[in-house]
MDAnalysis code that builds the backbone (N, CA, C; Angstrom):
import MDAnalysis as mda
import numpy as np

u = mda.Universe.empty(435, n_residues=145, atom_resindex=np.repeat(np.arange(145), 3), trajectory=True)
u.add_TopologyAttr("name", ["N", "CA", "C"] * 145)
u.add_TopologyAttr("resid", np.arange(1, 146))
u.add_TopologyAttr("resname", ["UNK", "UNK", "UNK", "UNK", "UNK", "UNK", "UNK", "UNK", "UNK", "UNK", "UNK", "UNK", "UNK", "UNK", "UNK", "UNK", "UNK", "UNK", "UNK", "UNK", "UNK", "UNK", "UNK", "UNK", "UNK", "UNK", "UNK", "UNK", "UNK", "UNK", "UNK", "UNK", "UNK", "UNK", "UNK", "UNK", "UNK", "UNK", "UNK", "UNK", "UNK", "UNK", "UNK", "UNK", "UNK", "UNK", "UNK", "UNK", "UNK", "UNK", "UNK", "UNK", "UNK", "UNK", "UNK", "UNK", "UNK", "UNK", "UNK", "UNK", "UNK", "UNK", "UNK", "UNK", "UNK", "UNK", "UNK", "UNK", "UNK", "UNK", "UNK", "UNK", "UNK", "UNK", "UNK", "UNK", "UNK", "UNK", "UNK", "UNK", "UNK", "UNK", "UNK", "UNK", "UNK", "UNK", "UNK", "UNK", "UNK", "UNK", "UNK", "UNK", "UNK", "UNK", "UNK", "UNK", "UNK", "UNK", "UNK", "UNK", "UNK", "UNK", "UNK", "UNK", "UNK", "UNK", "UNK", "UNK", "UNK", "UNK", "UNK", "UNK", "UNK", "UNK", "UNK", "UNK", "UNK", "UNK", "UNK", "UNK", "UNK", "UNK", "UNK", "UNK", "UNK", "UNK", "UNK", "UNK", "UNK", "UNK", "UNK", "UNK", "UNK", "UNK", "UNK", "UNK", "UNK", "UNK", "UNK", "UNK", "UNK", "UNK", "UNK", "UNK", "UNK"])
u.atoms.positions = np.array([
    [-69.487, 54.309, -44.418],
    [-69.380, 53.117, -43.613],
    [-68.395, 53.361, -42.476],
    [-68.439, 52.682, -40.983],
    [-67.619, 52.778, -40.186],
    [-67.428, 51.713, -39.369],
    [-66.269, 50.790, -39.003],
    [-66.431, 50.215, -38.270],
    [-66.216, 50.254, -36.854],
    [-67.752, 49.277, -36.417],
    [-67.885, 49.376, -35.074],
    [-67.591, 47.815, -34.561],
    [-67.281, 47.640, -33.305],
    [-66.787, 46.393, -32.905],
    [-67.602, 45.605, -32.612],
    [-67.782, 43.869, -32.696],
    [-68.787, 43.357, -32.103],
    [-68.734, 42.707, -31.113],
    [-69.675, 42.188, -30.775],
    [-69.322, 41.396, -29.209],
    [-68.612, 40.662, -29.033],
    [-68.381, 39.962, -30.284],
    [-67.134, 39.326, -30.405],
    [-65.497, 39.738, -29.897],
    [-65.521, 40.769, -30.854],
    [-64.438, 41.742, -30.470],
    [-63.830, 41.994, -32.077],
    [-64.639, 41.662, -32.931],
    [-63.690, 41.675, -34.320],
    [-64.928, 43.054, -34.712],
    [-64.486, 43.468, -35.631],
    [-65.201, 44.566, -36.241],
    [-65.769, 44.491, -37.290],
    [-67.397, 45.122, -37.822],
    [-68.035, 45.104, -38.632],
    [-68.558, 46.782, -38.967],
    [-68.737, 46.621, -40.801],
    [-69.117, 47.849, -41.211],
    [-70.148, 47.859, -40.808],
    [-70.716, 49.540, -40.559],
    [-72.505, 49.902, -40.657],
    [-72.541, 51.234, -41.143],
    [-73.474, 51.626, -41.890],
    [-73.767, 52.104, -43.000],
    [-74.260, 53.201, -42.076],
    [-73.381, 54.634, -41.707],
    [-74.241, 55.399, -41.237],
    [-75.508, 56.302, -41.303],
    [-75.467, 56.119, -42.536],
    [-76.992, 56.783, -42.719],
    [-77.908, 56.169, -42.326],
    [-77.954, 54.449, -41.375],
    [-78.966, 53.817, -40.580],
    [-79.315, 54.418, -39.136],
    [-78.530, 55.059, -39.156],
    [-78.281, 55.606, -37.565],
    [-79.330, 57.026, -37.582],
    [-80.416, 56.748, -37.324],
    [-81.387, 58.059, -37.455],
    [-81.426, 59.089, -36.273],
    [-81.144, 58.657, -34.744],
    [-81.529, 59.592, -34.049],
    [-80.282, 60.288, -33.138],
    [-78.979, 60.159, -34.280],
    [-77.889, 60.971, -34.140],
    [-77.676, 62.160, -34.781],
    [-77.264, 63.865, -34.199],
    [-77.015, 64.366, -34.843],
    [-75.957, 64.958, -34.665],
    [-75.045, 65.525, -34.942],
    [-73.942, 65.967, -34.967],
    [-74.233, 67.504, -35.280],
    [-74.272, 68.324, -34.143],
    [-74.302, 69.800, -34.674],
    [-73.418, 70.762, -33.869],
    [-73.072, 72.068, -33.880],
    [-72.009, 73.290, -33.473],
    [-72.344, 72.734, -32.219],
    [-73.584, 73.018, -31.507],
    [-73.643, 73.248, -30.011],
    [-72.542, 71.818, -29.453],
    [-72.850, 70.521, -29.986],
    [-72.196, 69.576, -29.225],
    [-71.433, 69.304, -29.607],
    [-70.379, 69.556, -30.534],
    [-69.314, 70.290, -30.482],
    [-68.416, 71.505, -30.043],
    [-69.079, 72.062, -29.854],
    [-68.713, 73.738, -28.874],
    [-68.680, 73.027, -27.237],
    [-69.476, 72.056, -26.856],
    [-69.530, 71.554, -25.550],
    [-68.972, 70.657, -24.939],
    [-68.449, 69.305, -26.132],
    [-67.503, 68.961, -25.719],
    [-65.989, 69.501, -25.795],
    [-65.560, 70.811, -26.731],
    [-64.734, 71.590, -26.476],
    [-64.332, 71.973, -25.467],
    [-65.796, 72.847, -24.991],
    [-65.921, 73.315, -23.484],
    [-65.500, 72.548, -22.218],
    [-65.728, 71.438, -22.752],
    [-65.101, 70.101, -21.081],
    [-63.868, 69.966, -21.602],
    [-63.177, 70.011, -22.384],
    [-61.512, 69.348, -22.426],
    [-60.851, 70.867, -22.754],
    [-61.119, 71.752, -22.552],
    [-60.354, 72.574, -22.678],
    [-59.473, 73.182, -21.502],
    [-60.124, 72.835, -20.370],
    [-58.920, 72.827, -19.079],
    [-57.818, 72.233, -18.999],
    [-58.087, 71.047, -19.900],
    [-57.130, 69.704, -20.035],
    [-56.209, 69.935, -21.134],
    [-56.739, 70.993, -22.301],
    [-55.604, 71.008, -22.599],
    [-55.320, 72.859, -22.327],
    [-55.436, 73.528, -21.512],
    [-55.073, 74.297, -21.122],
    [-53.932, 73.813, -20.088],
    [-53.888, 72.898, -19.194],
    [-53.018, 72.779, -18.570],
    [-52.103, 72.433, -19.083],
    [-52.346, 71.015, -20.026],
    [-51.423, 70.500, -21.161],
    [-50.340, 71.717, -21.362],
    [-50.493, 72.359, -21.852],
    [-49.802, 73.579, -22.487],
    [-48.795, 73.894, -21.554],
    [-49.324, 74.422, -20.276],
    [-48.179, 75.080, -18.970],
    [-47.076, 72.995, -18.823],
    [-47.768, 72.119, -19.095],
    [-46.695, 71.333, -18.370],
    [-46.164, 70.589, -19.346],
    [-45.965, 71.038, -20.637],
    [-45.638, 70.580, -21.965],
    [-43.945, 71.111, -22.085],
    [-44.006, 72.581, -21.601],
    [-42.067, 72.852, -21.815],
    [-41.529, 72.089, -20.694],
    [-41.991, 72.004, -19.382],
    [-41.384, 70.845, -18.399],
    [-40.901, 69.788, -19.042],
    [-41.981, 69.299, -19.801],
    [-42.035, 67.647, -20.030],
    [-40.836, 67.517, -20.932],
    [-40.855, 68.660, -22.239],
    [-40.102, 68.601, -22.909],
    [-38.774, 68.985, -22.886],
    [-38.380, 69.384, -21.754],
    [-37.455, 69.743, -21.189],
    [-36.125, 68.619, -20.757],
    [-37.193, 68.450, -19.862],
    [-37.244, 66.459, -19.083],
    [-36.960, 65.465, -20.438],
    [-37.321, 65.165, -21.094],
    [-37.114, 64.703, -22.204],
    [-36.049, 64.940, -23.129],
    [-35.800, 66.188, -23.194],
    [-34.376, 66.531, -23.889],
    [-33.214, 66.415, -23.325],
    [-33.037, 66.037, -22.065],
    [-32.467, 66.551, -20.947],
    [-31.986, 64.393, -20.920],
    [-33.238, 64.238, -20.502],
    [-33.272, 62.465, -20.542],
    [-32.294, 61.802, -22.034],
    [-33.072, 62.150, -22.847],
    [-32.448, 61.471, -24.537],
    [-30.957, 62.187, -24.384],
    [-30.508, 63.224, -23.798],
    [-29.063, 63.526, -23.938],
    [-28.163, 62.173, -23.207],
    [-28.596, 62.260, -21.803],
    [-27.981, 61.445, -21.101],
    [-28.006, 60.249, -21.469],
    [-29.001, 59.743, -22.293],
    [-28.851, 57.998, -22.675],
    [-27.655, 58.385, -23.396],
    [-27.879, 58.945, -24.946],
    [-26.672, 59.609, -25.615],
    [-25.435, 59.083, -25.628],
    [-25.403, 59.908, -24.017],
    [-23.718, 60.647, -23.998],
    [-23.208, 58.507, -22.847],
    [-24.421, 57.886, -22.711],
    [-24.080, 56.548, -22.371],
    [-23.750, 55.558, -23.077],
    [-24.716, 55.720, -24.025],
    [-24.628, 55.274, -25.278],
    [-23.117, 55.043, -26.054],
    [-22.442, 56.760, -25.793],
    [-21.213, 57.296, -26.866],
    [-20.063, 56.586, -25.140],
    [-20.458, 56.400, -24.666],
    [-19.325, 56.002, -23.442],
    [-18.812, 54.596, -23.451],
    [-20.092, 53.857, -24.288],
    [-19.365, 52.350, -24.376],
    [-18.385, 52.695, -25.214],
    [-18.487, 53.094, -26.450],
    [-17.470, 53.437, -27.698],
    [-16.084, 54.090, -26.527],
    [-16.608, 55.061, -26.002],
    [-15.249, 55.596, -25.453],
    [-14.434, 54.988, -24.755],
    [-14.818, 54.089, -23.729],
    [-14.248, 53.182, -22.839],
    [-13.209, 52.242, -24.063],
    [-13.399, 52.346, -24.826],
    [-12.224, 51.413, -25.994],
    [-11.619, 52.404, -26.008],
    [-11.184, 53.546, -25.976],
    [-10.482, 54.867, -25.930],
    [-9.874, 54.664, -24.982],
    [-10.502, 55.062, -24.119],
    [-9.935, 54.811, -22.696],
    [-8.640, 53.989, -22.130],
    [-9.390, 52.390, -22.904],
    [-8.594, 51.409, -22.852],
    [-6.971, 51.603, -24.049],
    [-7.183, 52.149, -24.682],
    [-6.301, 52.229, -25.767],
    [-4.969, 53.247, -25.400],
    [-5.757, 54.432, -25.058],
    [-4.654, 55.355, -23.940],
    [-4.005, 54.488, -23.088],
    [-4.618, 53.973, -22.172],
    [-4.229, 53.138, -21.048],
    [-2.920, 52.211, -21.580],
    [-3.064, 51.785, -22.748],
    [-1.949, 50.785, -23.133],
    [-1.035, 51.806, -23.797],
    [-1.117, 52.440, -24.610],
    [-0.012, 53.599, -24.775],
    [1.065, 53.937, -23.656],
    [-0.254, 54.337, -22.402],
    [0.901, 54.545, -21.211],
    [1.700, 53.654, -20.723],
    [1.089, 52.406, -20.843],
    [1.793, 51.298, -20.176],
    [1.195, 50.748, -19.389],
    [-0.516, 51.006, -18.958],
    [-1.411, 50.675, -18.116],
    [-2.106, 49.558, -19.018],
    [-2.554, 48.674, -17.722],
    [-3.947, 47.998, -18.311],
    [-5.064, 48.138, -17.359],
    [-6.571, 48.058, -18.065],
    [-7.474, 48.727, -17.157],
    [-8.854, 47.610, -17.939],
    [-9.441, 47.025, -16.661],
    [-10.578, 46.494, -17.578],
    [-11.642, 46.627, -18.467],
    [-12.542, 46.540, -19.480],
    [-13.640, 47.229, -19.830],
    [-14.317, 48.203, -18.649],
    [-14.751, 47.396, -17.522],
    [-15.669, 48.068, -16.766],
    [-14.772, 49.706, -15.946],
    [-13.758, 49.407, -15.914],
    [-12.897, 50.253, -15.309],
    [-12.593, 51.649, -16.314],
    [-12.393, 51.326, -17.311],
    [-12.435, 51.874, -18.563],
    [-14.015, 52.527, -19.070],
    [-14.827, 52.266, -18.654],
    [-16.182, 52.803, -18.713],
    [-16.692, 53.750, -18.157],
    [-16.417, 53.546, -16.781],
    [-16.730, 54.467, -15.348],
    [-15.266, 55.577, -15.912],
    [-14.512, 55.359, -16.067],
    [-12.960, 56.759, -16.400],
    [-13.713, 57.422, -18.018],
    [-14.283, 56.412, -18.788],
    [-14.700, 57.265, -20.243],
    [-16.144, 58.563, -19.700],
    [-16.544, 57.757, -18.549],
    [-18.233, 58.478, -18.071],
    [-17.607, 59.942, -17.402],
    [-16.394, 60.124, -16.700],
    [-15.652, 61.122, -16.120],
    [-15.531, 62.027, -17.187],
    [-14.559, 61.240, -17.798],
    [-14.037, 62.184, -18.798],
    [-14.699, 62.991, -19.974],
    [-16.311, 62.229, -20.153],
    [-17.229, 63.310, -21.093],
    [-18.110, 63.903, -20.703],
    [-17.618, 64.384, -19.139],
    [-18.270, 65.358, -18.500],
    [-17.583, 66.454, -18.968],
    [-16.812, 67.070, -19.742],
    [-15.941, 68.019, -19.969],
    [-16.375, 68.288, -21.298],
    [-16.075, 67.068, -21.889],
    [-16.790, 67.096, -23.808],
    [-18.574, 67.779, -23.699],
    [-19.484, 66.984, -22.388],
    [-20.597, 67.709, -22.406],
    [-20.840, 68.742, -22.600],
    [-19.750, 69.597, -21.473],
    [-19.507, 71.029, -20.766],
    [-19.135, 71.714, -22.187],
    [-17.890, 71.611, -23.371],
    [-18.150, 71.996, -24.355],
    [-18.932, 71.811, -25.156],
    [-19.760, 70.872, -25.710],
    [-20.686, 71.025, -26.551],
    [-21.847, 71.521, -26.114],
    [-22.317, 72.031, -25.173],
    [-22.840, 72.863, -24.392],
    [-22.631, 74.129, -25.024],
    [-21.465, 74.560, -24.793],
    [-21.206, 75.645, -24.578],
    [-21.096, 76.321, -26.520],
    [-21.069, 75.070, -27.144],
    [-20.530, 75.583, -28.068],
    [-22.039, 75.550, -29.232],
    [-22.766, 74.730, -28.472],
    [-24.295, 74.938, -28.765],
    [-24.813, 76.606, -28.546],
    [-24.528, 76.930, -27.152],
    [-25.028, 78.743, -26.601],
    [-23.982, 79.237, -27.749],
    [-23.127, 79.162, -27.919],
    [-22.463, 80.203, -29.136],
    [-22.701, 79.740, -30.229],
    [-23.677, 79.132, -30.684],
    [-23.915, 78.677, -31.927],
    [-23.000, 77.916, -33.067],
    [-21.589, 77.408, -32.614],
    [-20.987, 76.552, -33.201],
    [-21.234, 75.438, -33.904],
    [-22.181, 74.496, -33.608],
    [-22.422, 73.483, -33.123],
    [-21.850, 72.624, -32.679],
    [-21.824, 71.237, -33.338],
    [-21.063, 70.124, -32.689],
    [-20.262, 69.931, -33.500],
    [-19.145, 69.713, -33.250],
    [-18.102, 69.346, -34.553],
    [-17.363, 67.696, -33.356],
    [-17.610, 66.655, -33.875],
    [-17.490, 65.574, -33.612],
    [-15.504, 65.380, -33.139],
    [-14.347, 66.444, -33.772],
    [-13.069, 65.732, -33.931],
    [-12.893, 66.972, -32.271],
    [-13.302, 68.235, -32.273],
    [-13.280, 68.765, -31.170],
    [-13.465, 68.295, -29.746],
    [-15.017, 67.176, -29.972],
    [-15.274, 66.541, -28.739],
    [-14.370, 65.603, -28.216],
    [-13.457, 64.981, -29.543],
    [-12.778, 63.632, -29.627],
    [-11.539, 64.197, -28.637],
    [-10.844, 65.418, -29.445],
    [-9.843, 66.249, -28.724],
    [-10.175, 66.593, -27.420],
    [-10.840, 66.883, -27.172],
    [-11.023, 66.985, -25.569],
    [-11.321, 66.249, -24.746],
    [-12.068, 64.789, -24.944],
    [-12.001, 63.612, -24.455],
    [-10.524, 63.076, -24.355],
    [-9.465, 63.031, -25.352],
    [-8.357, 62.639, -25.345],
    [-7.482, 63.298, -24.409],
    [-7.634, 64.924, -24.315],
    [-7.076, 65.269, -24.200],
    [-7.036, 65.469, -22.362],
    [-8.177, 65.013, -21.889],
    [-8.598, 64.910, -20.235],
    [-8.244, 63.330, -20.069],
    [-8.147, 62.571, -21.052],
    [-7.758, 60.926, -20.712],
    [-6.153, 61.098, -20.655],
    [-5.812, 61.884, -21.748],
    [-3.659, 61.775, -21.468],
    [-3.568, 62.524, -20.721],
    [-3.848, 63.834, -19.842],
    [-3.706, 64.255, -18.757],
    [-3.922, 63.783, -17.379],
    [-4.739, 62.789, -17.387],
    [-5.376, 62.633, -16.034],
    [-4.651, 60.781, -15.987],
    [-4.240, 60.024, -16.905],
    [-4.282, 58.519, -16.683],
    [-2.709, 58.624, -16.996],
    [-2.124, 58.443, -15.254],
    [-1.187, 58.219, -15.681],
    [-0.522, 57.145, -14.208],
    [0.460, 56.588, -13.967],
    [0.897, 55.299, -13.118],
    [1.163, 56.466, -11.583],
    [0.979, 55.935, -10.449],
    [1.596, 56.267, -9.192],
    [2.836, 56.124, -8.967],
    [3.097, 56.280, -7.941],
    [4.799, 56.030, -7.157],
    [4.216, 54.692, -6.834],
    [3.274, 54.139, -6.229],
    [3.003, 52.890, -5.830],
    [2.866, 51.833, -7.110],
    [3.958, 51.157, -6.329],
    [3.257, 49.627, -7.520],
    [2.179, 49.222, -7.511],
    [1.676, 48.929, -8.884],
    [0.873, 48.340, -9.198],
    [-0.548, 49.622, -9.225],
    [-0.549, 51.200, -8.461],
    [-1.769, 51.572, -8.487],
    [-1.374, 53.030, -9.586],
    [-2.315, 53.065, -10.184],
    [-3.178, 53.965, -11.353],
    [-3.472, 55.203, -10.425],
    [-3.280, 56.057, -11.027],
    [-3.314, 57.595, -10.594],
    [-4.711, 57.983, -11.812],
    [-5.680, 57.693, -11.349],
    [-7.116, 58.171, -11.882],
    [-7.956, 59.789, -11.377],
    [-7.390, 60.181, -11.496],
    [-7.503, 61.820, -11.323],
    [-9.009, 62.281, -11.791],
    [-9.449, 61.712, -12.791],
    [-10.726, 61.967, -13.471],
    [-11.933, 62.398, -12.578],
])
């Protein structure tokens, strides 16, 4: 049995062995092979692009994703020093600063390390207490990032 749709649009069984002047054999199968096989011949050459693009894409949501969390970091340093800095301000300085954490886990991916989560933390911290610290001018933030 298989269902086919009706004019309706809802679907009903039919009993294929009613269906007499269908046959299903090698040749028309070998032929519709024959027409989609360019299609997925190309498929193939633009499949590591795509997937590329894609790995490349899902990182960057990611590392946006891990930047709201950081921006509370951000903010938390900031009061240590003696600064205050808003969420949004604190967001755009967390997005700086895990350009560096990228750059190592990168790197530590090609040497086969992997990711060790307290390393990335350390080096995020460690580019936020270096770089956030007060001016000679009142009132302005020395954002180096």
């Amino acid at each position: 049995m298989k269902d086919v749709p009706n004019p309706t649009g809802s679907f009903r069984p039919v009993d294929l062995s009613e269906v007499k002047d269908f046959t299903l054999d090698k040749a028309m199968v070998t032929n519709f092979v024959d027409k989609i096989r360019p299609f997925i011949n190309g498929f193939l050459y633009v499949l590591p692009v795509l997937l590329f693009f894609l790995i490349i894409g899902f990182s960057l949501v990611a590392y946006l994703f891990v930047a709201l969390f950081a921006a509370l970091i951000v903010m938390l340093v900031a009061k240590l020093k003696g600064l205050s800095f808003d969420y949004g301000t604190s967001y755009v300085l967390a997005l700086f600063a895990l350009i560096p954490v990228a750059l190592v886990d990168l790197l530590t991916d090609i040497l086969g390390f992997g990711n060790y989560f307290l390393l990335s933390l350390a080096v995020f911290v460690a580019v936020l207490v270096y770089n956030i610290r007060p001016t000679s001018s009142e009132g302005a933030v020395s954002q180096n990032l």
